[in-house]
C-alpha positions as CSV (number, residue, x, y, z in Angstrom):
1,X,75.1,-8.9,127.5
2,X,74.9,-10.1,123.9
3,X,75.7,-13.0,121.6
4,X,78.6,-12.5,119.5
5,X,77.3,-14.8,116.6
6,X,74.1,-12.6,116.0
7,X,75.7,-9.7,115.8
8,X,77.8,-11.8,113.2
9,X,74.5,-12.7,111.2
10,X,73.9,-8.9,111.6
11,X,77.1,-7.7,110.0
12,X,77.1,-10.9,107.0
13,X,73.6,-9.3,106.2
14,X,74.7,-5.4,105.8
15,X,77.8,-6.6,104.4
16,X,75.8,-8.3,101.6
17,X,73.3,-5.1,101.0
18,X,76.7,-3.4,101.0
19,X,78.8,-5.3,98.4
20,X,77.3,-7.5,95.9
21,X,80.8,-9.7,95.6
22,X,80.0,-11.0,99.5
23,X,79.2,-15.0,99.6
24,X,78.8,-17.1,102.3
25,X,79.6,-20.8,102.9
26,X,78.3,-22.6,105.9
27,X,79.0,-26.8,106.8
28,X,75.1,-27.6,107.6
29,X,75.3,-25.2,111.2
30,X,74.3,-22.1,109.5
31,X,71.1,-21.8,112.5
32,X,74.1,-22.2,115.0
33,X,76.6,-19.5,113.3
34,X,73.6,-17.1,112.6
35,X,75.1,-17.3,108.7
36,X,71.2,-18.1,108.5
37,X,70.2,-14.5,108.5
38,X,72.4,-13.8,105.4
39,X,70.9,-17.0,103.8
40,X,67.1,-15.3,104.5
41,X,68.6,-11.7,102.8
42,X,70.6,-12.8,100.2
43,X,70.0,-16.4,99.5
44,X,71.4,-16.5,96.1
45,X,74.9,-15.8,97.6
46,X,74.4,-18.3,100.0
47,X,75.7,-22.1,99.9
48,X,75.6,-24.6,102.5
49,X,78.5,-27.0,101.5
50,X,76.8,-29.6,103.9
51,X,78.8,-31.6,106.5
52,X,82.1,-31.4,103.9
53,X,84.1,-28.8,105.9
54,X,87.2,-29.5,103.3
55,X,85.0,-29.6,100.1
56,X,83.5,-26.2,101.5
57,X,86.9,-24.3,102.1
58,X,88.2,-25.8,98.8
59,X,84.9,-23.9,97.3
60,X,85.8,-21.0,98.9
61,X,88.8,-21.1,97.6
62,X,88.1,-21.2,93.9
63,X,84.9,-18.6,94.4
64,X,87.6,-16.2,96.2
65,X,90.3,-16.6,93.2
66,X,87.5,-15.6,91.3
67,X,86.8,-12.4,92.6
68,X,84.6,-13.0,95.5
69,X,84.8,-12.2,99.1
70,X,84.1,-15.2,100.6
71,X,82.9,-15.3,104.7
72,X,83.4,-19.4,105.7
73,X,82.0,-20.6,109.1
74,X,81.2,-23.3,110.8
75,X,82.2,-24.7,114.7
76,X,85.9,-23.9,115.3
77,X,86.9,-27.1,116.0
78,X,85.8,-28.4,112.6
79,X,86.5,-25.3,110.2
80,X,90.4,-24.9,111.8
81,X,90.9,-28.9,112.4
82,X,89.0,-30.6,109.3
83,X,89.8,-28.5,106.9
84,X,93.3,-27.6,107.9
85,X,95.1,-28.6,104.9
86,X,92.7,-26.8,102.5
87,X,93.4,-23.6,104.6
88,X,96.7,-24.1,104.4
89,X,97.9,-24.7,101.1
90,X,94.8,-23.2,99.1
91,X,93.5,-20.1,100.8
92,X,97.0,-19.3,102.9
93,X,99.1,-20.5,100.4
94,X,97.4,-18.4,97.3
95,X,96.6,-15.4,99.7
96,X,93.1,-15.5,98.6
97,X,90.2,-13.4,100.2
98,X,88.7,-15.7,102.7
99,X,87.3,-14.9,106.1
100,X,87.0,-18.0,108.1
101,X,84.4,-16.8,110.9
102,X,84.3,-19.6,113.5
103,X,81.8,-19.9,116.4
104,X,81.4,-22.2,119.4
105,X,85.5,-21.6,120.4
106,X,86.6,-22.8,124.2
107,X,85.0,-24.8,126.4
108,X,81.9,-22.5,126.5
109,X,80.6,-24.1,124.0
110,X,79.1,-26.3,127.1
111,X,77.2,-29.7,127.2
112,X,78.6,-30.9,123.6
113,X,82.0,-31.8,125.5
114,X,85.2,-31.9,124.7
115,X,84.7,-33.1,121.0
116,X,83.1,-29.6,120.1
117,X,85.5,-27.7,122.4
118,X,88.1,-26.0,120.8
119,X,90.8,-24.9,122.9
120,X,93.9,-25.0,120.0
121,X,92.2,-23.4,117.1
122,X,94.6,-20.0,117.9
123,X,97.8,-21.8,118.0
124,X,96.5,-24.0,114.6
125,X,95.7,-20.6,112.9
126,X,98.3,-18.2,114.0
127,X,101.3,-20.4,112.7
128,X,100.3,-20.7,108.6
129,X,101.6,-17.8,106.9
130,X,99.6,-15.0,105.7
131,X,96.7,-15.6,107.9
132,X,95.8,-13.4,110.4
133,X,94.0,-13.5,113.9
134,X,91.3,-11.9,115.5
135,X,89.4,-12.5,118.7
136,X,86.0,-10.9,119.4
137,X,85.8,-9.6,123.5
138,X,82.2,-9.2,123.4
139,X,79.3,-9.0,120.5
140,X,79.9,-5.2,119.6
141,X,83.4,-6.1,118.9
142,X,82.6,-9.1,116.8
143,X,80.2,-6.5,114.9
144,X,83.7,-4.5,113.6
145,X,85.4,-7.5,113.4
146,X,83.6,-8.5,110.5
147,X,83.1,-5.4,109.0
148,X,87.1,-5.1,109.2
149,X,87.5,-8.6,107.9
150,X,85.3,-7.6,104.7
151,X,87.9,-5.0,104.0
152,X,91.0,-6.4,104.4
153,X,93.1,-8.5,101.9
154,X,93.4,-11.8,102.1
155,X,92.6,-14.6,104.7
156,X,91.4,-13.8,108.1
157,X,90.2,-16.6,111.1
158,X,87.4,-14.4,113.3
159,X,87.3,-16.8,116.7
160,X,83.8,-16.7,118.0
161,X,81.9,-18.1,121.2
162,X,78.5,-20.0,121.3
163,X,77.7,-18.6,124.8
164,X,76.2,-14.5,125.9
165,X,79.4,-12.8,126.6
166,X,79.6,-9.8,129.4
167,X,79.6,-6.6,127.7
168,X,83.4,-5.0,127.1
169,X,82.2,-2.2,125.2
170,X,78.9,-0.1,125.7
171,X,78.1,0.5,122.6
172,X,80.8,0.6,119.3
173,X,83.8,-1.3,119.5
174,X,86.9,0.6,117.9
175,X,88.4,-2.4,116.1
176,X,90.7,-1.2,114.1
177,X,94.0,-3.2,112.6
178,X,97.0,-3.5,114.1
179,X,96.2,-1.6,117.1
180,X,95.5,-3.3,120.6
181,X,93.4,-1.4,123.0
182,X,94.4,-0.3,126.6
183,X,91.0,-1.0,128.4
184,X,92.2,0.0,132.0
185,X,96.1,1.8,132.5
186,X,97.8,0.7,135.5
187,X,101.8,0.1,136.5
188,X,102.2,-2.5,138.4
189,X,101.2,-5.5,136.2
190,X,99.8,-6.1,132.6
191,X,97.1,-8.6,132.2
192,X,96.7,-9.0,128.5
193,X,93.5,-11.1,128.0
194,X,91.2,-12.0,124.7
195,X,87.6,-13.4,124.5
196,X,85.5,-13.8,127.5
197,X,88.3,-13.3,129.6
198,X,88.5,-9.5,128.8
199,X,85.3,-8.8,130.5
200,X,86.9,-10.8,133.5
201,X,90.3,-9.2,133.7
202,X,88.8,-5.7,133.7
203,X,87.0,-7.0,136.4
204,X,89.8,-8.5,137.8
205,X,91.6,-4.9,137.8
206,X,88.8,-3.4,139.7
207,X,89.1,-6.1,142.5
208,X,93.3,-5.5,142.4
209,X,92.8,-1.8,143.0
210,X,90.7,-1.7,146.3
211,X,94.5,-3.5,147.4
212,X,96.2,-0.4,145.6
213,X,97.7,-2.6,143.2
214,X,97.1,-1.0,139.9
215,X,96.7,-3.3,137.0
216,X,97.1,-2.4,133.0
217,X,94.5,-4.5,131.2
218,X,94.8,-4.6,127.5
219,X,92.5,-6.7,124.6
220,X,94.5,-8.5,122.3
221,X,92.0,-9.0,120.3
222,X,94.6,-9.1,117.4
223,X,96.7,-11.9,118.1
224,X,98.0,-11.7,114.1
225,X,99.4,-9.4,113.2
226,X,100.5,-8.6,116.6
227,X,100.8,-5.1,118.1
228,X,104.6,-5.1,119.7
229,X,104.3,-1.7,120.5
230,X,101.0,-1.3,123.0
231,X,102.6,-4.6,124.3
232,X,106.0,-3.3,125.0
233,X,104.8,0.0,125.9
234,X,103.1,-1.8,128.7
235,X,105.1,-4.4,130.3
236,X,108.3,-1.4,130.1
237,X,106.1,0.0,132.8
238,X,105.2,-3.0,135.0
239,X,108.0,-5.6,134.3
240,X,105.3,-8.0,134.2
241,X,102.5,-9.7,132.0
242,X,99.8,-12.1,132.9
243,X,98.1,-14.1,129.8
244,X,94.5,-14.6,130.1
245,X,92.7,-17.0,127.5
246,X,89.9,-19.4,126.8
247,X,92.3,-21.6,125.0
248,X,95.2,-23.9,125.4
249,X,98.2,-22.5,127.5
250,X,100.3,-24.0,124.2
251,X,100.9,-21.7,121.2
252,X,98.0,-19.4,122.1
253,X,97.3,-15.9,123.0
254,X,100.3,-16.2,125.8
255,X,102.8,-17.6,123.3
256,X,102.6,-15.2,121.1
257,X,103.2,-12.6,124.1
258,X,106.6,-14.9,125.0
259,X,107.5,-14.8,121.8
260,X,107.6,-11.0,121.7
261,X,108.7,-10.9,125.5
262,X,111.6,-13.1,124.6
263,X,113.0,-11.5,121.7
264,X,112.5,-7.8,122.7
265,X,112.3,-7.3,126.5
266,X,112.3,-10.4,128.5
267,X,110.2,-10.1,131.9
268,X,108.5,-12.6,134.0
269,X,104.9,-14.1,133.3
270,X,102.5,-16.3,134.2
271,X,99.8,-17.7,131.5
272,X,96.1,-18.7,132.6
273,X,94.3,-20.6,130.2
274,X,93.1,-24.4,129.1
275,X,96.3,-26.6,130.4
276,X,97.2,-29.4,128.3
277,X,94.2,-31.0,128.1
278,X,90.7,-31.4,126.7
279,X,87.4,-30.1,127.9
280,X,84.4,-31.8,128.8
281,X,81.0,-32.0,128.9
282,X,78.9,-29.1,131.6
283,X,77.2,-25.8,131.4
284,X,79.4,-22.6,130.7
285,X,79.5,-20.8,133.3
286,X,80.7,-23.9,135.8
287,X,83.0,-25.1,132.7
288,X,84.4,-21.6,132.9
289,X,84.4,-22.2,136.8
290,X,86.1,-25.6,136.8
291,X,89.3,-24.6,134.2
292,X,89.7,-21.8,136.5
293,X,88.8,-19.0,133.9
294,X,87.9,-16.9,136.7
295,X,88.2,-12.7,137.8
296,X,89.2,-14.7,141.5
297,X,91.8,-16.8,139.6
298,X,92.9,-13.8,137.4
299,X,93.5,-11.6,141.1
300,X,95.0,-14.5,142.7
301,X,97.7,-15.3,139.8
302,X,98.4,-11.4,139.5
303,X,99.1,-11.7,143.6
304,X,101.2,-14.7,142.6
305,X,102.9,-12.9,140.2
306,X,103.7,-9.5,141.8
307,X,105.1,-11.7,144.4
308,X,108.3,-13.7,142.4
């Protein structure tokens, strides 16, 4: 169990001792991202743009066409929905070097409702050009995910939660671009999955096999750029593909699947995720419980499916 936004704080700080051309902006939250242990090590690289989400990406912006690599965060719902239009036509549409690291994503973020739950920061992200995707399965993974995003050209959106997540890799995460990992192989059906739900499909797998039914579960923890080839390499095997996300069933995770499915090797699907609405206000773990982002919902969809 660990929290993925520490292990964020951890990397920002290394990151910094690593490369003196590392800034970080925060919108008044940096105790809540954890950008506060880069503040404590590096404070002179450190601005907090205050409650001005727009102002701060437009900063960003300008200290990343300087030279810098600049690491934005704040809760998703503000840094993809506030400050969309500065995203869009200064960071994306100038290919400029800024990672826009975004915790409290889903409706984990708990008691603070709907208002702070994000559920369509994927689909917002995924559709401007040049930016690309990433979603952390556990706290070891969000670890390489920043450490990847510091490398890579141009802008990146790193979706975090608030919440512990259930451990999905022991101890290193092999993060690497481009390249979606095969967590359990199996023939019958693929559950692809991202966030907390990887922990609970893997789970879900286990459950599946004491029926004999023999489930594929891969991370796509790469949602941009996508990998077609683990994806098609899989569902040519099982002829089906189950979506599992803490997110909208809209223009998330699962579409970007479709949209692959549909133009390369069409097979039948079923998507399990936030549908069509908002979230509200409760702990996590019954939140998760209530939207039905569950390893019980997860076997009885893939039962569903197997069925058609």
């Amino acid at each position: 169990m660990g929290e993925m936004r520490k292990m964020y704080g951890r990397a920002l700080v290394e990151l910094g001792e690593e490369n003196e051309n590392i800034v970080v902006l925060d919108a008044d939250l940096s105790a809540s991202t954890k950008t506060s242990m880069f503040c404590a090590a590096h404070g002179n690289r450190f601005f907090n743009a205050g409650i001005a989400e727009q102002n701060m990406m437009g900063m960003a912006a300008g200290l990343a066409a300087s030279g810098k690599v600049v690491f934005v965060s704040t809760f998703a719902v503000f840094g993809t929905g506030r400050a969309y239009e500065i995203t869009r036509n200064l960071v994306c549409g100038n290919n400029l070097n800024v990672k826009i690291v975004c915790t409290h994503a889903g409706v984990s973020v708990g008691e603070d409702g709907a208002t702070h739950q994000s559920v369509e920061d994927i689909a917002i992200m995924r559709a401007i050009p040049n930016m690309k995707v990433f979603v952390a399965a556990d706290a070891a993974e969000a670890y390489e995910m920043v450490k990847m995003a510091a490398k890579i050209q141009g802008p990146c959106y790193v979706r975090l939660t608030r919440s512990t997540s259930e451990d999905v890799y022991n101890d290193k995460a092999d993060f690497s671009l481009q390249t979606s990992q095969v967590l359990a192989e199996g023939s019958d059906i693929s559950i692809f999955a991202c966030g907390l739900m990887v922990s609970r499909a893997l789970q879900a797998a286990k459950e599946l096999k004491k029926e004999n039914i023999h489930a594929e579960v891969i991370n796509l923890s790469q949602i941009k750029p996508i990998d077609k080839e683990t994806i098609l390499k899989s569902v040519k095997k099982t002829n089906c593909a189950l979506a599992c996300e803490e997110h909208s069933v809209i223009g998330g995770m699962g579409s970007a699947l479709a949209e692959v499915f549909s133009r390369h090797y069409p097979v039948k699907m079923d998507f399990l995720g936030i549908e069509d609405r908002f979230g509200t206000s409760g702990k996590a773990s019954e939140l998760l419980e209530y939207f039905s982002l569950t390893t019980e919902e997860i076997v009885k969809r893939a039962h569903r499916l197997l069925e058609r």
